[in-house]
Each structure stands twice: as C-alpha cells, then as structure tokens.
BAFI-3210 file (N, C-alpha, C; in Angstrom, 3 decimals, decimal comma, padded with zeros to 6 digits):
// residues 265
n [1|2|3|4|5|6|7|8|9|10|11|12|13|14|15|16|17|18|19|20|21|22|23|24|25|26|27|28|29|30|31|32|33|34|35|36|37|38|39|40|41|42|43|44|45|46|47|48|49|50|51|52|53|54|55|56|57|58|59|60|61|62|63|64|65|66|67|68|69|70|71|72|73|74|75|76|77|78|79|80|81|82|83|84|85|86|87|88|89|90|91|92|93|94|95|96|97|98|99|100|101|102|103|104|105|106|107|108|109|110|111|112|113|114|115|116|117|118|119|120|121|122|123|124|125|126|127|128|129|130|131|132|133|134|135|136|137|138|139|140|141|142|143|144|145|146|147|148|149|150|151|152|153|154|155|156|157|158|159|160|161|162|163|164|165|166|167|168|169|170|171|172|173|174|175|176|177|178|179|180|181|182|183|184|185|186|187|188|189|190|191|192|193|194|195|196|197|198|199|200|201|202|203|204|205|206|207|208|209|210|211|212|213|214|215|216|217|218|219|220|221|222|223|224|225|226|227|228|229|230|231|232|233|234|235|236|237|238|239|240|241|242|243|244|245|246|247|248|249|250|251|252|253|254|255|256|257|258|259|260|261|262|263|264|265]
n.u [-013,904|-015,099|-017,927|-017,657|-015,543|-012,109|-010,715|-007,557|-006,019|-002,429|-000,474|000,823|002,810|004,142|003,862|004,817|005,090|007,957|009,302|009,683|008,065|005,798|005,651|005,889|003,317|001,797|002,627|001,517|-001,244|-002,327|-001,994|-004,073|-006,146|-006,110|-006,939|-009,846|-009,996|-010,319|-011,727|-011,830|-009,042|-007,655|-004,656|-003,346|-000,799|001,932|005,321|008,982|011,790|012,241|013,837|012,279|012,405|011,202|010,233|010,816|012,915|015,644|018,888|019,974|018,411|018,605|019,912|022,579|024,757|025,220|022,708|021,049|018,345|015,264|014,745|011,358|009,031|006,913|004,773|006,332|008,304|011,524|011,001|009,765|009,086|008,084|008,205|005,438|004,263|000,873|000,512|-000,875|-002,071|-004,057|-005,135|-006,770|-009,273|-009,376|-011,948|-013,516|-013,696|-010,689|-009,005|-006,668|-005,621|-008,137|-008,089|-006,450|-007,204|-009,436|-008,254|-006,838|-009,237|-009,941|-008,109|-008,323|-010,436|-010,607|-008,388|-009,979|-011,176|-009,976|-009,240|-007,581|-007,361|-006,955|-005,799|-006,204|-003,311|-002,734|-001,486|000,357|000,204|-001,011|-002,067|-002,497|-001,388|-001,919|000,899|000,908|-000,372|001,181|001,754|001,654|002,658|003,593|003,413|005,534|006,155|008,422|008,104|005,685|004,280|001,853|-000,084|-002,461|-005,404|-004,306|-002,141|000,925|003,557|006,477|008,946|007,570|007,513|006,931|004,335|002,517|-000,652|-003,408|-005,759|-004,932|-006,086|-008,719|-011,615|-010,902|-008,511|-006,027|-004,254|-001,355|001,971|003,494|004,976|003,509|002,635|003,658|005,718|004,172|002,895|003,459|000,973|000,222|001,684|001,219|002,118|001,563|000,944|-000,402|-000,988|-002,062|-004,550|-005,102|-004,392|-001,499|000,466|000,558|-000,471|000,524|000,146|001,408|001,607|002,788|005,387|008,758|010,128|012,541|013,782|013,409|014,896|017,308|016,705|014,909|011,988|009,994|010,695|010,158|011,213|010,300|008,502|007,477|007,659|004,671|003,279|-000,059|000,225|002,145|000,365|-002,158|-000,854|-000,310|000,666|-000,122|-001,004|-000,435|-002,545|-004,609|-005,568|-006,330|-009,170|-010,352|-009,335|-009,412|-012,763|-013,279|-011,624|-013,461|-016,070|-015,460|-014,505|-016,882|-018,838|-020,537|-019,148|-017,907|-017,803|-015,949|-014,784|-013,865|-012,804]
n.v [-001,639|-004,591|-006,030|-008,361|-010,031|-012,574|-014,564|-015,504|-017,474|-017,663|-018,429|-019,153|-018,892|-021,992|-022,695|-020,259|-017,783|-017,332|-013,917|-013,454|-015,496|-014,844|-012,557|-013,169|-014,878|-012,321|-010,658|-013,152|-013,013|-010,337|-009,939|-012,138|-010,276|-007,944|-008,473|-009,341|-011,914|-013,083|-012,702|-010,031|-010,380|-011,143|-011,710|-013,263|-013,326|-014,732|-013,915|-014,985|-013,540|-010,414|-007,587|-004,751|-002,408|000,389|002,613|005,152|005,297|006,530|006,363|006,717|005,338|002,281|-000,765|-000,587|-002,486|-003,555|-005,623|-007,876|-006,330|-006,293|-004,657|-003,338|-002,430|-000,494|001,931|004,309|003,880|001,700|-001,206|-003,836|-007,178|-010,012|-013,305|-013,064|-011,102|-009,959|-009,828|-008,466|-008,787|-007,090|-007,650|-005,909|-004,326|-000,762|001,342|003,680|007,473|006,704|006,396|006,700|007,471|007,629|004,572|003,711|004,630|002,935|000,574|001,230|001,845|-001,064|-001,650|-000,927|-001,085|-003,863|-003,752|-002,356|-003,984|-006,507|-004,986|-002,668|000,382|002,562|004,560|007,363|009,242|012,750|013,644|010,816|007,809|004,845|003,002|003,963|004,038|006,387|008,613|008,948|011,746|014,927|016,632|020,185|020,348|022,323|023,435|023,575|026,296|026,472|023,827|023,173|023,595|024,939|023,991|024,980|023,602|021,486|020,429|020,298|018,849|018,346|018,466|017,185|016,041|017,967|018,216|016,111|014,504|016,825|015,726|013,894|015,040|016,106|015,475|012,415|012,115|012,322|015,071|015,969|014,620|017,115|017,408|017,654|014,959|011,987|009,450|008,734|005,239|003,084|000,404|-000,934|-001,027|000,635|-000,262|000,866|-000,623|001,120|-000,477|-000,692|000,293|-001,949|-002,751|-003,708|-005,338|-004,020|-004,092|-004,438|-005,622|-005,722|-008,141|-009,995|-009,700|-010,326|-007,221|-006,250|-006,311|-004,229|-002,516|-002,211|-000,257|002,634|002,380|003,275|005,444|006,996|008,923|010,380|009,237|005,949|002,210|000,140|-003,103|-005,587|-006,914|-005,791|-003,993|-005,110|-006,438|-008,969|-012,293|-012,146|-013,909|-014,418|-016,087|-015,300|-013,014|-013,148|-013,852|-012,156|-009,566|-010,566|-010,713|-008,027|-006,263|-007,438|-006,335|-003,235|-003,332|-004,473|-002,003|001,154|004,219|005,767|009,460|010,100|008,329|009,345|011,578]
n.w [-014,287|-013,274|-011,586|-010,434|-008,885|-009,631|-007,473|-006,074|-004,232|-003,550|-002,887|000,466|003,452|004,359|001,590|000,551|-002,294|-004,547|-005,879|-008,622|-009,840|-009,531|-010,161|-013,146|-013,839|-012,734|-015,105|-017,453|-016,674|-016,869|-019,572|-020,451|-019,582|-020,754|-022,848|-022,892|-022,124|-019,513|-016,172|-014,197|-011,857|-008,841|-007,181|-003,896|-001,364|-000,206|-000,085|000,205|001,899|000,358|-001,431|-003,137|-005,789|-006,519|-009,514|-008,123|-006,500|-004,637|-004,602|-001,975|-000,055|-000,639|000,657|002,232|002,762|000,465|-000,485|-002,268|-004,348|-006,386|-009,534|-010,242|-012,315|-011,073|-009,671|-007,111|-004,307|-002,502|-000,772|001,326|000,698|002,579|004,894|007,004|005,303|003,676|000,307|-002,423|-005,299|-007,803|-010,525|-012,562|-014,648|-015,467|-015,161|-017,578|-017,910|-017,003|-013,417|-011,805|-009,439|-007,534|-008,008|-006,740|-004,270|-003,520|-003,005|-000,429|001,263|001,358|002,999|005,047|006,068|006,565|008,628|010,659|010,780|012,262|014,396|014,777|014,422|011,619|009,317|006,600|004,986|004,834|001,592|001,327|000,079|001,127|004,401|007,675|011,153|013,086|015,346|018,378|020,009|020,660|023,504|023,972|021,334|019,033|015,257|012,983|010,898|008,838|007,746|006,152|003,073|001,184|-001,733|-002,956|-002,048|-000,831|001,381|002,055|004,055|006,220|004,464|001,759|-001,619|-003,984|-006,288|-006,153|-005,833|-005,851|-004,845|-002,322|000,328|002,076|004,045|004,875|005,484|007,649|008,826|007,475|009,258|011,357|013,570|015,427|016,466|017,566|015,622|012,684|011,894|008,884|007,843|005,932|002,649|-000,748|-004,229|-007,688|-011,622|-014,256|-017,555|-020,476|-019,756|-017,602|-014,755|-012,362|-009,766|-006,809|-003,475|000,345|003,206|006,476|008,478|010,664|009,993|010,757|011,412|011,611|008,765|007,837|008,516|006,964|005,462|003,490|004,010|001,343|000,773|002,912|005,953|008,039|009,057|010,377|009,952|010,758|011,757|011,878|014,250|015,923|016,742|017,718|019,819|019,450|018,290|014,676|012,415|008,415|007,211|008,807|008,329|005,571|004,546|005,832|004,062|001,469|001,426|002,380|-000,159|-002,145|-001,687|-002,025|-004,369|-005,456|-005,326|-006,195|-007,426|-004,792|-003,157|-001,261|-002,670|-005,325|-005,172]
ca.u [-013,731|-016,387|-018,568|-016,964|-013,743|-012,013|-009,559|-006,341|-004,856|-001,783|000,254|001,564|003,235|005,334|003,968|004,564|005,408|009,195|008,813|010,204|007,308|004,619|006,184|005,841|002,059|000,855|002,143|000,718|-003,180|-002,514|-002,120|-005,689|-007,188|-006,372|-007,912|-010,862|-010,138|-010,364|-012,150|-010,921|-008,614|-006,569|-003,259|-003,404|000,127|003,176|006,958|009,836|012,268|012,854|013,541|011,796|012,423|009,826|010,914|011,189|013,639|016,948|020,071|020,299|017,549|019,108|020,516|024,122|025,131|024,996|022,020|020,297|017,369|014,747|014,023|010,390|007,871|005,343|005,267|006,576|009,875|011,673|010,235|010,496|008,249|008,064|007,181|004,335|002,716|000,069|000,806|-002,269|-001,630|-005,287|-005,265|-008,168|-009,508|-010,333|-013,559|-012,975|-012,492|-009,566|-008,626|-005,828|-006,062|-009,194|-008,388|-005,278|-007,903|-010,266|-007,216|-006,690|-010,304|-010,520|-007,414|-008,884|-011,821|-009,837|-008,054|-011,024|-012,410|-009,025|-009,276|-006,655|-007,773|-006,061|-006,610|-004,945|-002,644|-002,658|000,026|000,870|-000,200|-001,089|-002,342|-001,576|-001,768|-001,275|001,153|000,106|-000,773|002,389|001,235|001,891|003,500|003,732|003,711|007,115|005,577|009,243|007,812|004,122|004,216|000,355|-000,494|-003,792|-006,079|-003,197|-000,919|001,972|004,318|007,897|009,411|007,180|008,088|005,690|003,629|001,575|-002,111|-004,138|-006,547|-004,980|-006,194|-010,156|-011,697|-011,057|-007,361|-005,478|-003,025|000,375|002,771|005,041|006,108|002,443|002,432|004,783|006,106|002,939|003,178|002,704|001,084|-000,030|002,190|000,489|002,337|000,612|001,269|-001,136|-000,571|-003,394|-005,831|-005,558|-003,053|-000,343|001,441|-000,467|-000,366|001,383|000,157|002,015|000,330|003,261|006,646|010,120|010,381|014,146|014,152|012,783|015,711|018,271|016,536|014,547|010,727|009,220|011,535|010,201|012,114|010,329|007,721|008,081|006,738|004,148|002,189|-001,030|000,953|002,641|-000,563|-002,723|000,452|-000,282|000,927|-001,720|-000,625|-001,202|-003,584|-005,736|-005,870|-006,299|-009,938|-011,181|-008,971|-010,564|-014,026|-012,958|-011,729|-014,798|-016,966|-014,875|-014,536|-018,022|-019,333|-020,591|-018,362|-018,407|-017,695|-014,942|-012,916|-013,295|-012,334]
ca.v [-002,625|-005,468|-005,961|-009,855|-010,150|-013,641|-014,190|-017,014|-017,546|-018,400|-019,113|-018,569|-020,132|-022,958|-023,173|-018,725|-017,365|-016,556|-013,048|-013,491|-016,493|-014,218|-011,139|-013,729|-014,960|-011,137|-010,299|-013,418|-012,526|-008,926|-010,101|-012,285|-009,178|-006,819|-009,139|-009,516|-013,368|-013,360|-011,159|-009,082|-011,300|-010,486|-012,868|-013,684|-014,544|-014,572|-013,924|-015,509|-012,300|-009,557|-006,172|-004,883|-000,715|001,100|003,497|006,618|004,812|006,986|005,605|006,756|004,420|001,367|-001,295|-000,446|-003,884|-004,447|-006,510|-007,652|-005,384|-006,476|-003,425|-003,434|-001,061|-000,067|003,258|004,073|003,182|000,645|-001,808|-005,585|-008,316|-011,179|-013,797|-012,137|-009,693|-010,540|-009,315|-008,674|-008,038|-006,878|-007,551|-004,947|-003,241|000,179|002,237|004,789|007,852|006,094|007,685|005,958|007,997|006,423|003,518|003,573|004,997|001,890|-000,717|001,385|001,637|-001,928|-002,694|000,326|-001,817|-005,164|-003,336|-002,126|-005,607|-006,758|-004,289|-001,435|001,835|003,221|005,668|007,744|010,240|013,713|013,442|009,730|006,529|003,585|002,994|004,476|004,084|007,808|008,493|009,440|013,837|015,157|017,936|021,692|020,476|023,300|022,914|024,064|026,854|026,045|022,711|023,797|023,791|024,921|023,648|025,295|023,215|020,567|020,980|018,875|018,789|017,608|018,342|016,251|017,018|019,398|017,263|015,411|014,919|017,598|014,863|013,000|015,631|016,560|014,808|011,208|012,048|012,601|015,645|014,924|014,815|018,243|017,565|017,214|013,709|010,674|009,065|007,948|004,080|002,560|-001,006|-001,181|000,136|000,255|000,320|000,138|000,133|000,705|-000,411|-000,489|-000,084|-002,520|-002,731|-004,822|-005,106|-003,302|-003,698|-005,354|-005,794|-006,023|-008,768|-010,372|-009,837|-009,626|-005,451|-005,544|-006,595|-002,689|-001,699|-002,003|000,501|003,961|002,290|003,885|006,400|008,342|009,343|010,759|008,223|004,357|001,215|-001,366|-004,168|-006,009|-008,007|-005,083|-002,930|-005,831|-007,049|-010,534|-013,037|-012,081|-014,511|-013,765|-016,344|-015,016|-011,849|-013,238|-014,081|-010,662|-008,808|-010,539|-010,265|-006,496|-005,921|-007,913|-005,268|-002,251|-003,281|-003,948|-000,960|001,953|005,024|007,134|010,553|010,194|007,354|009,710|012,732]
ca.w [-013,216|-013,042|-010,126|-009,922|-009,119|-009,132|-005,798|-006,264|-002,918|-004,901|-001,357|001,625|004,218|003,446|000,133|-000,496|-003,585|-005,301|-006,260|-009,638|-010,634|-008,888|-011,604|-014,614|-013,617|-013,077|-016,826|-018,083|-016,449|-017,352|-020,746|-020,363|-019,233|-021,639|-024,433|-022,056|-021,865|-018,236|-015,469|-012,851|-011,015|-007,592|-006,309|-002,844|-001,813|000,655|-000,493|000,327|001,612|-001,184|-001,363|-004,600|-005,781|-007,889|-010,638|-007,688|-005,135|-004,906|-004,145|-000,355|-000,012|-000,728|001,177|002,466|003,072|-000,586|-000,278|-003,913|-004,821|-007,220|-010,006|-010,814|-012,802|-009,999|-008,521|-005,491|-003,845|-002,411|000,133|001,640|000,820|002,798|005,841|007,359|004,902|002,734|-000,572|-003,134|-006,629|-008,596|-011,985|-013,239|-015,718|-014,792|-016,515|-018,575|-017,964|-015,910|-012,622|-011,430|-007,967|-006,976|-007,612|-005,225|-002,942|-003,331|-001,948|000,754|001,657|001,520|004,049|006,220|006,712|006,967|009,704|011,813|011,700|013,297|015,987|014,726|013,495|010,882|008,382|005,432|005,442|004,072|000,491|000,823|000,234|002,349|005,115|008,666|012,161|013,729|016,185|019,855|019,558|021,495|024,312|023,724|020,074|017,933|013,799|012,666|009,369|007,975|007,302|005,640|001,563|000,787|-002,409|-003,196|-000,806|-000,280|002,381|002,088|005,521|006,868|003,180|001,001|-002,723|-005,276|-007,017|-005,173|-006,507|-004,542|-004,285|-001,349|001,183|002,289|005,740|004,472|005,142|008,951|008,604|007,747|010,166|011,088|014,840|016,354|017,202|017,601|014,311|012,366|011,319|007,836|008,170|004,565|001,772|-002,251|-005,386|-008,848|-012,613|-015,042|-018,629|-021,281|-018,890|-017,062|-013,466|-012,103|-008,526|-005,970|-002,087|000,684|004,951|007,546|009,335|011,368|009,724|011,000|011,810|011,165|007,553|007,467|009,035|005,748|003,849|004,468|003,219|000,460|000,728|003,955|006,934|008,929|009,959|011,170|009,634|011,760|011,696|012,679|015,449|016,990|017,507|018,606|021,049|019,633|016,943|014,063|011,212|007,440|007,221|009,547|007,375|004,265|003,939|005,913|003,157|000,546|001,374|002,071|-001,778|-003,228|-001,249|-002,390|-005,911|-006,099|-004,768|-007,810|-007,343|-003,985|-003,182|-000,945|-003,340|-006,921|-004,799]
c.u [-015,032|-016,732|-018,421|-015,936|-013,277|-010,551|-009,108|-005,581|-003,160|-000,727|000,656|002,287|004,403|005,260|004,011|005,483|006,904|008,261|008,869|008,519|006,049|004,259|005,411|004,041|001,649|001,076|001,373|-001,010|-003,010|-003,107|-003,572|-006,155|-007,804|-006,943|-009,086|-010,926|-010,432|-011,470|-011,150|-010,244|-007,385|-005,980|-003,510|-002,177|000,965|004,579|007,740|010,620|012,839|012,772|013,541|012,094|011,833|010,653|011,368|012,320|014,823|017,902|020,546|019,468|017,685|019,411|022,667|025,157|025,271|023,883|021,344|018,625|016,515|014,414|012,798|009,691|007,244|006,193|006,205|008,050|010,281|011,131|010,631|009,400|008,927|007,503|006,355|003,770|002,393|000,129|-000,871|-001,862|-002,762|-004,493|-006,737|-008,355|-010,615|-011,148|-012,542|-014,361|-011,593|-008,892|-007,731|-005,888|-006,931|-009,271|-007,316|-006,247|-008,918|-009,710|-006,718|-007,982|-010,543|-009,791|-007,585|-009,950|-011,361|-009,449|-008,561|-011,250|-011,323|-008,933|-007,908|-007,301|-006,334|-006,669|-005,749|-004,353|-002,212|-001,313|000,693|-000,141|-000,381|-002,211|-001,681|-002,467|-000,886|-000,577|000,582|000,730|000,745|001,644|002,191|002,688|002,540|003,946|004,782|006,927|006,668|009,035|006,374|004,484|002,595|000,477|-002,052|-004,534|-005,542|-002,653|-000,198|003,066|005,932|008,306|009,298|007,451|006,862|005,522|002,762|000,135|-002,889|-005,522|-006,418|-005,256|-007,634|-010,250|-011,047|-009,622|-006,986|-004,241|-001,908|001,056|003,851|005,107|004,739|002,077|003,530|004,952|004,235|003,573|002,770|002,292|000,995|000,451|001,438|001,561|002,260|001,061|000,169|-000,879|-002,154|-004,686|-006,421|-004,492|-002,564|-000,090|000,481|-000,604|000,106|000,913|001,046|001,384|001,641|004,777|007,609|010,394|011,926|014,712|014,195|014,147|016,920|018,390|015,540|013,209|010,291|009,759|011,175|011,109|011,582|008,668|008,192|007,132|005,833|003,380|001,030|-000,855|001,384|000,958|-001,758|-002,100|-000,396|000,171|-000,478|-001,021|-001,465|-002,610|-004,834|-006,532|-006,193|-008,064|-010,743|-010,916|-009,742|-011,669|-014,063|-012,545|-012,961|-015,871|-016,482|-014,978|-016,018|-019,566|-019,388|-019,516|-018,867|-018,060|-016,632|-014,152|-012,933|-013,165|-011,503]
c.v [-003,396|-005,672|-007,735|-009,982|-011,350|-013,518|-015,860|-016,995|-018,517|-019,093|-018,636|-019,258|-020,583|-023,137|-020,977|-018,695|-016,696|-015,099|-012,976|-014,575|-016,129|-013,068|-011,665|-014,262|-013,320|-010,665|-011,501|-012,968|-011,195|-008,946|-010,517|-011,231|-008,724|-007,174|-009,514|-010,772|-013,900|-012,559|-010,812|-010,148|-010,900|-012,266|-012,212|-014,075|-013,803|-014,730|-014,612|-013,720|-011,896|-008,388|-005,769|-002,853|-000,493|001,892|005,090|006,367|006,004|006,153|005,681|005,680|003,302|000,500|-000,865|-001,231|-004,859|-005,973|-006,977|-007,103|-005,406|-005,169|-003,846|-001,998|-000,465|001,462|003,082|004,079|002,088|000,506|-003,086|-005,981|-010,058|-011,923|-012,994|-010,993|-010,448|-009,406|-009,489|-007,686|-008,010|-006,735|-007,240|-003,648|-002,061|000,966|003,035|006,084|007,133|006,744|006,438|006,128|006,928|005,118|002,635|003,998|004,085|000,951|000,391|001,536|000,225|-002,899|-001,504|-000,533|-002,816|-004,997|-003,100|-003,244|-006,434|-006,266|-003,092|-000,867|002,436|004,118|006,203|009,100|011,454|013,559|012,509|008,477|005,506|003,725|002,865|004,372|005,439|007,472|009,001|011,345|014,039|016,734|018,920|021,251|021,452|022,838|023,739|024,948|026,765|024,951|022,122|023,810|023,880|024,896|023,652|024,460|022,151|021,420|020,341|019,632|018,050|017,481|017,485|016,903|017,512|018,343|016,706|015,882|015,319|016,875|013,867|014,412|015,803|015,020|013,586|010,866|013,157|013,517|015,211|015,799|016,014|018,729|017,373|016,571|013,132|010,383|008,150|006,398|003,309|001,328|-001,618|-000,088|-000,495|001,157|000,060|001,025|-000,332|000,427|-001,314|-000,917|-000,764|-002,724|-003,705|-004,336|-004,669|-003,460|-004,679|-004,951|-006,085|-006,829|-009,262|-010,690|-009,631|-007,979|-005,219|-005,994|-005,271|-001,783|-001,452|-000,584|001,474|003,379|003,210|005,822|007,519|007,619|009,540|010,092|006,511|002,879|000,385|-002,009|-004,314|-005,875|-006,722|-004,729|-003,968|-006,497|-008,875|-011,289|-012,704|-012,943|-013,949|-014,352|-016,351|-013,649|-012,294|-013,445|-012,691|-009,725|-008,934|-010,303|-008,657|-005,825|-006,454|-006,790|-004,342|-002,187|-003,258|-002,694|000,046|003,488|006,069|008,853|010,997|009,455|007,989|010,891|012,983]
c.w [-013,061|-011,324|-009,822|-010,226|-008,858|-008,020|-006,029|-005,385|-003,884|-003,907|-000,407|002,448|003,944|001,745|-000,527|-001,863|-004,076|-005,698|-007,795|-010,364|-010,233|-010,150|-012,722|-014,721|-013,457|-014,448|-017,406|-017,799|-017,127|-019,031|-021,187|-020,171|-019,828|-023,057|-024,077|-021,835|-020,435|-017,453|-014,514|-012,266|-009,798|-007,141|-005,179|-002,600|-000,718|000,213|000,254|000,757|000,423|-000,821|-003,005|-005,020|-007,066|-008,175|-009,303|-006,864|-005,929|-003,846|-002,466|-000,173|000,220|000,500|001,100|002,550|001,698|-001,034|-001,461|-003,778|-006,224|-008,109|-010,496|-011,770|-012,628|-010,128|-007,387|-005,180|-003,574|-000,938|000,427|001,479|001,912|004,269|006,552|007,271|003,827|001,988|-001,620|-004,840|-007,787|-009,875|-012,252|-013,937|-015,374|-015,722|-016,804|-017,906|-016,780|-014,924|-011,713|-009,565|-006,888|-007,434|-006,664|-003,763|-002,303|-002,307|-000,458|001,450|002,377|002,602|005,165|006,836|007,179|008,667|011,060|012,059|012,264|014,615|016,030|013,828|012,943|010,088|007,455|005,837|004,552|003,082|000,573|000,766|001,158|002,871|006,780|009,772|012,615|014,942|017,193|019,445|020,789|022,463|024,106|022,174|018,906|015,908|013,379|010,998|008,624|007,218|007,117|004,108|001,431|-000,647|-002,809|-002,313|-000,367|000,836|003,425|003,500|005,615|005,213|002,310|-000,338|-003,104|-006,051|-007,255|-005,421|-005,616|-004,338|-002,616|-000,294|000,853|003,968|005,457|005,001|006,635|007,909|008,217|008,719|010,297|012,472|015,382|016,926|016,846|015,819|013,871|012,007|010,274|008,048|006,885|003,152|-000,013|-003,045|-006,705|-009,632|-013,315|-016,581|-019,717|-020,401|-017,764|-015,728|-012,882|-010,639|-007,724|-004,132|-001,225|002,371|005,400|008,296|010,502|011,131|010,916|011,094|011,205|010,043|007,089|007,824|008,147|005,327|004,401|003,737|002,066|000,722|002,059|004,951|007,797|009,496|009,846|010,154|010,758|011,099|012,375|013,890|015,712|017,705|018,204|019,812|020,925|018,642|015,698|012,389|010,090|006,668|007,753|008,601|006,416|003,840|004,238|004,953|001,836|000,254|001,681|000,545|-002,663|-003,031|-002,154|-003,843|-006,438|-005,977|-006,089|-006,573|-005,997|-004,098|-002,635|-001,871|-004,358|-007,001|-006,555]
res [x|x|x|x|x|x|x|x|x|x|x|x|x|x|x|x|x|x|x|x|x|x|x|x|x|x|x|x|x|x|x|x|x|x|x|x|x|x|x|x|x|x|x|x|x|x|x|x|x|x|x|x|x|x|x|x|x|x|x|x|x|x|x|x|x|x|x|x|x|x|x|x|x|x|x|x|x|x|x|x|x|x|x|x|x|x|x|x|x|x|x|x|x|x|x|x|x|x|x|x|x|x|x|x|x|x|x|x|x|x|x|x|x|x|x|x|x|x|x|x|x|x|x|x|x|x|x|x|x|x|x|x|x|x|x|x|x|x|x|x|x|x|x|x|x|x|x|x|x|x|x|x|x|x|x|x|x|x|x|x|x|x|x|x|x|x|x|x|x|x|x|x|x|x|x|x|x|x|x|x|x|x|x|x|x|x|x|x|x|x|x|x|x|x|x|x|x|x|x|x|x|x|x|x|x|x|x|x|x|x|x|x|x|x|x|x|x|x|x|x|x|x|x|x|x|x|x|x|x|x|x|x|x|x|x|x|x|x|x|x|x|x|x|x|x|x|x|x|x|x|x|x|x|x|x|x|x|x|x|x|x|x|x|x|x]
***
C-alpha cells in the first residue's frame, strides 16, 4: 500500500453513480493497478438505490417483495446502497505478506475517526465488521451462557457462526452483544475482494439515508442488531457531502500511517 493515495469524488448527489458503471470503472483501475500503471486510488461516490449481495447472503435474507438484487464478488452479505451513504471503493495494493484482516481494520479505523470528528462515537465490535454505535447497557442484564461460543481468546455471542478470525477481538473491540445492552447500531458496513493483490469494493456510511430501504432485507445478514446513521445520532440532517472530505482526509491519514499494533492485530 503506498503512502499516496489518489481520491476521485466520482459523484454524488444529482450527479451519483449507477452501480453497474461504478462495478465496470473499479475493474478497469484494478486492472491499472495490478500492472502498477496507476497508484493507490479510492472512488468517492453516491448510488442511485440498489440492493447488492456478497457471495455469503442466504436466501432468508433477501427481499420478499421480489425486489431485484445485484450479485457481486465482495465478502459479506447483502446490503442497500444509496441516497445518503457515501460509498468508498479503495483500489490498493496491499504489502506483502498480505493480511487482508488489517486491512479491513484500517477502513474502519479511518470512518471511526471520521465519526468522532462528526460528534458520534463509535467503535468496533467483538466478531464483526464495521462500524458501531453501542446500544444503551440495560440495568441488572444478565449474559445468557447459552449464547457464549469461546473460541480460544475469541468470544463470539448471540449465535455468531465458527470461523470468525480470532483477530477481531482484544481492547480495540466493544463486546458483542448477548442481552446486555439495547440493539447495537451499524452506521458503517465494509465489504472487500481481494484479487492479485490488489482490492475492490469496500465500504459504505450511513450519512443521511432513507432507514426503510433497510427494512426489505435482514443487513448483512444479522438479526439481532439495528442499522443507523450519522443523521439519526446527531438528530440533524448530516448530508453526504458534508462527510465526504472529513472521510477522505481520514483514509489518506490511515493509509499513510506505517503499521500499528492495534490494526495488524
């Protein structure tokens, strides 16, 4: 990963991005990449509505309403793009040895910080991805040891599957949820593919969407927590162009930062 990354607000707004001609521009850069013709380069950009499903989505998941459902190649599950989240799709080539982990742990670093400098704390969450605003601690709530899986110093909660890289847990990382507090809330969901080296697709804010586009389909396949946004937790309109340049100058930091201790956990 180079320590200059180039940044292509590619649109938003009235002028955002089809998802389909957003798809066909990240394979062509990918392609620059991986022949080194280019550098690091991150899309900047706002969808049009879509609901897009990564290689894990299962069919409960879905839209019920028969709604059309883009298949992509990312990780992850299925999800909604569109008016008011800023979408960010890094095209970069990661060092060698290649730790895919940390570098899902970098983009959430870098909309952890985004976040604070909005004025919502968030943080990560023991065995998933993103980024999360915790729910409120619930008084006298008990942890339910039916719904405990210890995984050598993991310890995955509310029936997360076996798998799960025992990296996403140490301080850096709020418990997961098993009845202690309110529903946690995702505001920022990440899902990334890497192919020779170099990665595609990659993360998506909540800055001021529609809430009940979410309501089709079960997010990224959990259940048992809630999606939010900017705009709810600040209780104000927070458009995505307001986000868009603190995010950026938040990934230029992150990326060019040499390797910490918490991101190559």
């Amino acid at each position: 990963m180079s320590e200059n990354v180039r940044f292509v607000r590619m649109g938003i707004g009235d002028r955002s991005v089809p998802y389909q001609e957003a798809w066909e521009e990240q394979q062509r850069l990918h392609a620059l990449r991986v022949a080194d013709e280019i550098p690091d380069t991150v899309l900047l950009l706002e969808h049009p509505p879509v609901y897009t499903a990564g290689r894990r989505t299962n069919p409960e998941d879905r839209p019920l309403d028969g709604t059309p459902v883009v298949e992509v190649n990312r990780g992850g599950e299925i999800t909604w793009h569109g008016p008011g989240q800023l979408i960010g799709y890094p095209i970069v080539k990661l060092p060698e040895p290649m730790d895919v982990v940390a570098y899902v742990r970098r983009l959430e670093e870098a909309l952890i910080r985004a976040c604070g400098e909005f004025g919502v704390e968030t943080t990560r969450v023991e065995g998933r991805s993103g980024v999360w605003v915790l729910g409120e601690s619930l008084p006298d709530a008990v942890v339910d040891p039916a719904q405990v899986v210890d995984i050598g110093s993991l310890t995955l909660r509310m029936g997360l599957p076996l798998g799960i890289d025992p990296r996403l847990a140490g301080p850096e990382y709020a418990a997961s949820n098993a009845g202690q507090r309110g529903d946690d809330r995702k505001l920022a969901a990440i899902g990334v593919r890497v192919a020779r080296g170099v990665t595609m697709h990659g993360f998506a804010l909540n800055c001021d969407p529609d809430m009940t586009w979410f309501d089709r389909i079960v997010p990224c396949g959990i259940r048992d927590a809630g999606v939010g946004s900017v705009s709810t937790e600040l209780g104000r309109a927070f458009p995505v162009g307001e986000a868009l340049p603190v995010v950026e100058k938040h990934l230029a930091e992150v990326f060019a930062e040499l390797a910490e201790p918490a991101l190559a956990r």
